[in-house]
Short mmCIF file of the C-alpha atoms (twelve columns), coordinates in Angstrom:
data_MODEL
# 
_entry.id   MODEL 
# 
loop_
_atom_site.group_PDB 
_atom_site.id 
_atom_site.type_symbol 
_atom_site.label_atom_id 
_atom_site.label_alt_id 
_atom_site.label_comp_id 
_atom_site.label_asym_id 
_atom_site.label_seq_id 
_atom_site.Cartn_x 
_atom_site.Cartn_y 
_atom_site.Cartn_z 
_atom_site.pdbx_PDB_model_num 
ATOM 1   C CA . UNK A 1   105.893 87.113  83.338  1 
ATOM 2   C CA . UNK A 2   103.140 89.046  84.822  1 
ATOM 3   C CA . UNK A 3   104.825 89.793  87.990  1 
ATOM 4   C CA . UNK A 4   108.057 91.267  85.915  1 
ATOM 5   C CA . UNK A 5   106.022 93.217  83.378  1 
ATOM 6   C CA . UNK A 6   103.774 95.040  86.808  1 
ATOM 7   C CA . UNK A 7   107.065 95.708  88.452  1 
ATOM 8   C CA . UNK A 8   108.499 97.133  85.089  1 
ATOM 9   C CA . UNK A 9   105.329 99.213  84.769  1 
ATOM 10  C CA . UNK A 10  105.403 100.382 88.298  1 
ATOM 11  C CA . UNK A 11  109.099 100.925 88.042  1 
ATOM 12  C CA . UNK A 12  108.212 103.466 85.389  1 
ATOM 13  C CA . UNK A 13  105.447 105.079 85.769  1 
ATOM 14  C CA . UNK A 14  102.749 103.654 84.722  1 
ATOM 15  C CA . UNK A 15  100.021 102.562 86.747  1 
ATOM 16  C CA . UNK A 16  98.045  100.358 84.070  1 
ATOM 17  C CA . UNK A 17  98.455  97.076  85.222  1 
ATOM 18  C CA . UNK A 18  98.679  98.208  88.892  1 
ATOM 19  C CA . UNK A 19  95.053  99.850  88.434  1 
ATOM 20  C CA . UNK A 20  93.880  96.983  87.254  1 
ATOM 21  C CA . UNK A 21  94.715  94.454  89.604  1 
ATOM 22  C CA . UNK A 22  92.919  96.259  91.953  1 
ATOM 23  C CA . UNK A 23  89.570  97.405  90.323  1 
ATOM 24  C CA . UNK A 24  89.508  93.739  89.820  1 
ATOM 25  C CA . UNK A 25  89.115  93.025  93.062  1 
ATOM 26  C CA . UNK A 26  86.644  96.498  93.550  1 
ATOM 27  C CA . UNK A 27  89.392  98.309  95.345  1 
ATOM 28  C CA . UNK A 28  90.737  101.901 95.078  1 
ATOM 29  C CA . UNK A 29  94.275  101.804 93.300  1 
ATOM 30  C CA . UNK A 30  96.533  102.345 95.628  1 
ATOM 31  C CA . UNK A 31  98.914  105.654 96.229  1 
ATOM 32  C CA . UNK A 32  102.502 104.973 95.168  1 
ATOM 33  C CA . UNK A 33  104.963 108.075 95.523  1 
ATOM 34  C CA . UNK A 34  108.834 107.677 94.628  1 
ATOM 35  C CA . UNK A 35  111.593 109.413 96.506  1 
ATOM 36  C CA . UNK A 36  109.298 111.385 98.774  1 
ATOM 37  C CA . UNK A 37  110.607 114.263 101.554 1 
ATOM 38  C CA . UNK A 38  110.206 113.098 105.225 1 
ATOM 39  C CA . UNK A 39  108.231 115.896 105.653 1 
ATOM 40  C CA . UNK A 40  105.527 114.545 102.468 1 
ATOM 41  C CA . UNK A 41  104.601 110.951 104.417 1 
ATOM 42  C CA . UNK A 42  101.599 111.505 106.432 1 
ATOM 43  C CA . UNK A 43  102.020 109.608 109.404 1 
ATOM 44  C CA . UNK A 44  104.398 107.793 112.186 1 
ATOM 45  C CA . UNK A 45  107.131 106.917 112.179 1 
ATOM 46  C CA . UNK A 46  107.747 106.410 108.136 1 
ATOM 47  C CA . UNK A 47  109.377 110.283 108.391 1 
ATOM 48  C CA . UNK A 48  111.735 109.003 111.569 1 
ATOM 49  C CA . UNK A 49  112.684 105.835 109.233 1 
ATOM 50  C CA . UNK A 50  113.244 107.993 106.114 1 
ATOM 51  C CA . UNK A 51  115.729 110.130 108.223 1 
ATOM 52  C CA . UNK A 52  117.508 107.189 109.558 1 
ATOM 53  C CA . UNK A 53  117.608 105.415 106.459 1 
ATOM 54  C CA . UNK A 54  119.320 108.165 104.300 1 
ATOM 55  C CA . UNK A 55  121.609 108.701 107.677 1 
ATOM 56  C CA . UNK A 56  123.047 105.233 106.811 1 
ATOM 57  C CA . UNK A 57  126.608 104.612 105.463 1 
ATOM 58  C CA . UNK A 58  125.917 104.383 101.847 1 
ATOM 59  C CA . UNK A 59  127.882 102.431 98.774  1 
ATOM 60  C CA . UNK A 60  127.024 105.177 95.904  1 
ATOM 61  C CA . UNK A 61  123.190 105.434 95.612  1 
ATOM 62  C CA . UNK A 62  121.887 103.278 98.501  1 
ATOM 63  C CA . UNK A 63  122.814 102.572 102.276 1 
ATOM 64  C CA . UNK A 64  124.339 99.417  102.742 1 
ATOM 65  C CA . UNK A 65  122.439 96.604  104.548 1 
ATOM 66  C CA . UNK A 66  125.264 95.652  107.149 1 
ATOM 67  C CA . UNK A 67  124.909 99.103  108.809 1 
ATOM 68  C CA . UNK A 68  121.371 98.568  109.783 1 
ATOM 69  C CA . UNK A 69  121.239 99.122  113.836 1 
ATOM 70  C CA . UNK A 70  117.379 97.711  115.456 1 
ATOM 71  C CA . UNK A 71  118.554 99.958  118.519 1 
ATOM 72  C CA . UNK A 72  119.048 103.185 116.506 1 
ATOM 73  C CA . UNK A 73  115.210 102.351 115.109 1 
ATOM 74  C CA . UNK A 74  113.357 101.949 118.447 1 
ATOM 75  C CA . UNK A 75  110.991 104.376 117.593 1 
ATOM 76  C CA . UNK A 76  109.877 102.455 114.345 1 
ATOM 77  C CA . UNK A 77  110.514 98.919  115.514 1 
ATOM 78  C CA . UNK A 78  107.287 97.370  115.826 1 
ATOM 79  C CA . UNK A 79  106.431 98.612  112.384 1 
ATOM 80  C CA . UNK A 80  109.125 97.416  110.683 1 
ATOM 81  C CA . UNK A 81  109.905 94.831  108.040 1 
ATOM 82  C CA . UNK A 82  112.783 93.250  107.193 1 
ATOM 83  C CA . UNK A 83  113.013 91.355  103.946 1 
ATOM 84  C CA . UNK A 84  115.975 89.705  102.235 1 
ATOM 85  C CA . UNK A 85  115.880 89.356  98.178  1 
ATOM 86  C CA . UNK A 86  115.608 86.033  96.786  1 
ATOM 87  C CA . UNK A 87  115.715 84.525  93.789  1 
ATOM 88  C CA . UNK A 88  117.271 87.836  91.598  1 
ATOM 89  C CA . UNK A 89  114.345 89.713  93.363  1 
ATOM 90  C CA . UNK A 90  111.721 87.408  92.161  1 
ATOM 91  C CA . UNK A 91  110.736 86.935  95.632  1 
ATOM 92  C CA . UNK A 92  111.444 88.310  99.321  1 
ATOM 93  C CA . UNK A 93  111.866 86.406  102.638 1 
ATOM 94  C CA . UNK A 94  110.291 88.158  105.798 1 
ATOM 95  C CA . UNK A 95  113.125 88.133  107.778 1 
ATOM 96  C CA . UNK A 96  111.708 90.743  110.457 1 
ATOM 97  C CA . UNK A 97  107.394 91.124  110.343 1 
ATOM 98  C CA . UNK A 98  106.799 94.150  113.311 1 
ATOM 99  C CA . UNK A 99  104.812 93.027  116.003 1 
ATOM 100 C CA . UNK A 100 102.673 96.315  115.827 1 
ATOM 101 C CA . UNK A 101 102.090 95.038  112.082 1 
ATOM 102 C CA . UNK A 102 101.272 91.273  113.136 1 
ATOM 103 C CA . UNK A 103 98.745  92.421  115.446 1 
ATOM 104 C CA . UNK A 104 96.872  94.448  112.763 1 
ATOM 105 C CA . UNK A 105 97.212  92.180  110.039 1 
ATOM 106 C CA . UNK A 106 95.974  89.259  111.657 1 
ATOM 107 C CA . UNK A 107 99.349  87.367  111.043 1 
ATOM 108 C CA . UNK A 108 102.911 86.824  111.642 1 
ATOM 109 C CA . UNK A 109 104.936 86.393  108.500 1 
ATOM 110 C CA . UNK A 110 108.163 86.026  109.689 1 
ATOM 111 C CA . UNK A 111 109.940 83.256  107.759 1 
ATOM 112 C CA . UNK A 112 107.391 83.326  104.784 1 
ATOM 113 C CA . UNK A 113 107.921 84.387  101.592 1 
ATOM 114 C CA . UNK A 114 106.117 86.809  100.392 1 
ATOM 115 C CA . UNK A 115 105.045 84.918  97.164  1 
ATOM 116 C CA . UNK A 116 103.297 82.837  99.748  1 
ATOM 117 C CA . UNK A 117 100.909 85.605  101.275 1 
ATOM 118 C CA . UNK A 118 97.299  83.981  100.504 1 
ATOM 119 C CA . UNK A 119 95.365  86.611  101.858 1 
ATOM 120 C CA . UNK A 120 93.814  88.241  98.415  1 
ATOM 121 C CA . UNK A 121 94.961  87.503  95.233  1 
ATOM 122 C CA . UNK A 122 95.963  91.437  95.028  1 
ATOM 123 C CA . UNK A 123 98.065  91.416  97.771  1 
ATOM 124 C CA . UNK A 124 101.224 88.939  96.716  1 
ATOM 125 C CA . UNK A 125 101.661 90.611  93.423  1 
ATOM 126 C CA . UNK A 126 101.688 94.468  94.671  1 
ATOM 127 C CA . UNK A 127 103.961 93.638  97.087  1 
ATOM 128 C CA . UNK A 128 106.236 91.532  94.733  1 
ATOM 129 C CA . UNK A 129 105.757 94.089  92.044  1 
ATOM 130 C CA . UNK A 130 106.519 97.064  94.479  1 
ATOM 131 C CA . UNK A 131 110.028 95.832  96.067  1 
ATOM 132 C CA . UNK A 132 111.023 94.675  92.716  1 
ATOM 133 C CA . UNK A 133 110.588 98.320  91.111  1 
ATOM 134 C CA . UNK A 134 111.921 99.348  93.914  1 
ATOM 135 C CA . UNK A 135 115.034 97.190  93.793  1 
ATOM 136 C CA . UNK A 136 115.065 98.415  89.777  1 
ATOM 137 C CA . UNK A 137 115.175 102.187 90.102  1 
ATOM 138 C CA . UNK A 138 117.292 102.148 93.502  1 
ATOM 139 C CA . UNK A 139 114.950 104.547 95.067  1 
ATOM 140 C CA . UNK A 140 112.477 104.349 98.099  1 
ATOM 141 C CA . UNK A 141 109.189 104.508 97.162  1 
ATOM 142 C CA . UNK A 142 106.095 105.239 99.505  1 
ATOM 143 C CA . UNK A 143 102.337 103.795 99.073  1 
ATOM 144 C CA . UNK A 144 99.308  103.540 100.298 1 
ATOM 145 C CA . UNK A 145 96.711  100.727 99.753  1 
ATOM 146 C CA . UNK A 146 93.551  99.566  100.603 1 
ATOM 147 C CA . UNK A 147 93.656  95.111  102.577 1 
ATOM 148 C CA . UNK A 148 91.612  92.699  101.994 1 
ATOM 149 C CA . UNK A 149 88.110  92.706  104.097 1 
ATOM 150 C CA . UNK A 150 89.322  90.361  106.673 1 
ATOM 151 C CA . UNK A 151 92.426  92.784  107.489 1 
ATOM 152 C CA . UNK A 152 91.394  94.869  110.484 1 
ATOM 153 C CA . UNK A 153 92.924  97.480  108.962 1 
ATOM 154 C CA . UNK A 154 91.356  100.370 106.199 1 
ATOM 155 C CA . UNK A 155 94.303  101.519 104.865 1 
ATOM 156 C CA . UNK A 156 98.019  100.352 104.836 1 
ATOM 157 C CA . UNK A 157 101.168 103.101 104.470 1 
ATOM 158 C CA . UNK A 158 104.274 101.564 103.503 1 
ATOM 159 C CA . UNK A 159 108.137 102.908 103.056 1 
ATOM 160 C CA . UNK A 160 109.788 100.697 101.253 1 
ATOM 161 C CA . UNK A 161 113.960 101.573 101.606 1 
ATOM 162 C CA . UNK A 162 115.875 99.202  99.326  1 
ATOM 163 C CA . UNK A 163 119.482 98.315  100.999 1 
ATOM 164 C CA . UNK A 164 122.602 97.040  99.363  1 
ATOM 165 C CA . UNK A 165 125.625 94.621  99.975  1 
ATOM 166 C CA . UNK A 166 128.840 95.226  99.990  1 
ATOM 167 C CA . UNK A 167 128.919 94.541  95.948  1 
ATOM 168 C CA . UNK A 168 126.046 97.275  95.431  1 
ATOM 169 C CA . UNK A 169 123.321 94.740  95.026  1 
ATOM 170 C CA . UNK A 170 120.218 95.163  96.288  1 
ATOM 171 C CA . UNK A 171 119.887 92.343  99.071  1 
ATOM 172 C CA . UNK A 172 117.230 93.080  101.561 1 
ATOM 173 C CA . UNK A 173 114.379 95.819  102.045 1 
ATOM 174 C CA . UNK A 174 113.450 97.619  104.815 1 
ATOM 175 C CA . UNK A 175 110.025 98.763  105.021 1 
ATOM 176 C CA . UNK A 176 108.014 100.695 107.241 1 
ATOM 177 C CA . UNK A 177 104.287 99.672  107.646 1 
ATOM 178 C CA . UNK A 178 101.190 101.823 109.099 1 
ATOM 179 C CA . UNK A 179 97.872  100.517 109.535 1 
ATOM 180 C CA . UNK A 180 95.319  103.266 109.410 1 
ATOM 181 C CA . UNK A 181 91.705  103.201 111.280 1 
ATOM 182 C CA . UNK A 182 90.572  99.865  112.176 1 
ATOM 183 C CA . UNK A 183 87.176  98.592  110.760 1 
ATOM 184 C CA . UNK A 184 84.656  97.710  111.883 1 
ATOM 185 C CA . UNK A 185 83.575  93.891  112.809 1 
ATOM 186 C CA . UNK A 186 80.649  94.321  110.188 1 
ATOM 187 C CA . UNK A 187 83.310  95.208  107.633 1 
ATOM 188 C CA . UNK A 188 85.684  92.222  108.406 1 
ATOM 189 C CA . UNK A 189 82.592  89.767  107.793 1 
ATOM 190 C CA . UNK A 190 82.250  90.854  104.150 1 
# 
C-alpha cells in the first residue's frame, strides 16, 4: 500500500511522500524531471540513450521492447539497465545491471529483484516507486539522488525509458545510470 500510494504521488506530482522517505534517512530529496529534452540531462550518455530511445519503432506512445538493439547502444552499454516488469509492475527483475554501474555500486544485481535491494531502506522503494510512475504516465522520467554511505558514489543520474510489448503494455524498463564523483573512503565508513 505504501509503495502504490509513493508511485501514485510521484506519478503526479507530488513529492510528499518522496521527500519524506528521504529526510528520514537525512538525505537531500532527490531531483525527478518528467519528459526532459536530451539537451536538459547533464551528463553522459543519458542524452545519447534519450535519442536512441525515442528513435525506436514505437506502438502509439512508447517504443516497443522487441526493437531494443545492445549494438546500436555501445556508447551507453556499461551504464545500462535492463529490467522486465513483474508482478503488474509491483516489482522489476534486473535483467541487464551495466558493468560500469556494478563497479560503482559495489554490486551486481543481475537476476535480483529489485524489491530485494537491501542496501538502505530508501533505496528499494524509490526505485519501485519511480518505474511504477513511470510505467503509469507512459513517459520517461529523469532523477537524480543521493546512495547510501557505503555506495562509492555521491550522486546517482538515472533515465528511466519505459518500453512496451506488442499489446502496448509496459513490460520492461530501460534505464540509464550515472554515478557522479566518488567519495571519499572516510565517507564510505559512516
Amino acid at each position: 500500500v505504501f509503495l502504490d500510494s509513493l508511485a501514485a504521488q510521484i506519478a503526479e506530482g507530488d513529492r510528499t511522500g518522496l521527500d519524506r522517505l528521504f529526510t528520514e534517512e537525512a538525505l537531500d530529496p532527490p531531483v525527478i524531471a518528467w519528459a526532459p529534452s536530451a539537451a536538459r540531462l547533464p551528463v553522459a550518455p543519458l542524452p545519447f540513450l534519450l535519442d536512441y530511445w525515442q528513435s525506436l519503432p514505437r506502438l502509439d506512445d512508447l517504443p516497443l521492447a522487441r526493437a531494443l538493439d545492445g549494438l546500436a547502444m555501445k556508447p551507453a552499454l556499461g551504464y545500462l539497465l535492463l529490467l522486465e516488469e513483474l508482478e503488474q509492475g509491483h516489482d522489476f527483475l534486473y535483467r541487464v545491471y551495466g558493468t560500469q554501474v556494478a563497479a560503482r555500486a559495489n554490486m551486481d544485481l543481475t537476476g535480483t529483484r529489485t524489491s530485494e535491494i537491501r542496501s538502505s531502506r530508501y533505496v528499494a522503494p524509490f526505485f519501485l516507486a519511480v518505474y511504477r510512475a513511470a510505467m503509469v504516465r507512459r513517459q520517461h522520467v529523469y532523477t537524480r539522488h543521493n546512495p547510501p554511505p557505503e555506495v562509492s558514489a555521491q550522486t546517482w543520474d538515472r533515465l528511466i525509458l519505459p518500453l512496451v510489448d506488442d499489446d502496448g503494455m509496459v513490460s520492461r524498463i530501460l534505464v540509464g545510470n550515472v554515478a557522479g564523483a566518488w567519495r571519499s573512503t572516510l565517507d564510505q565508513r559512516r
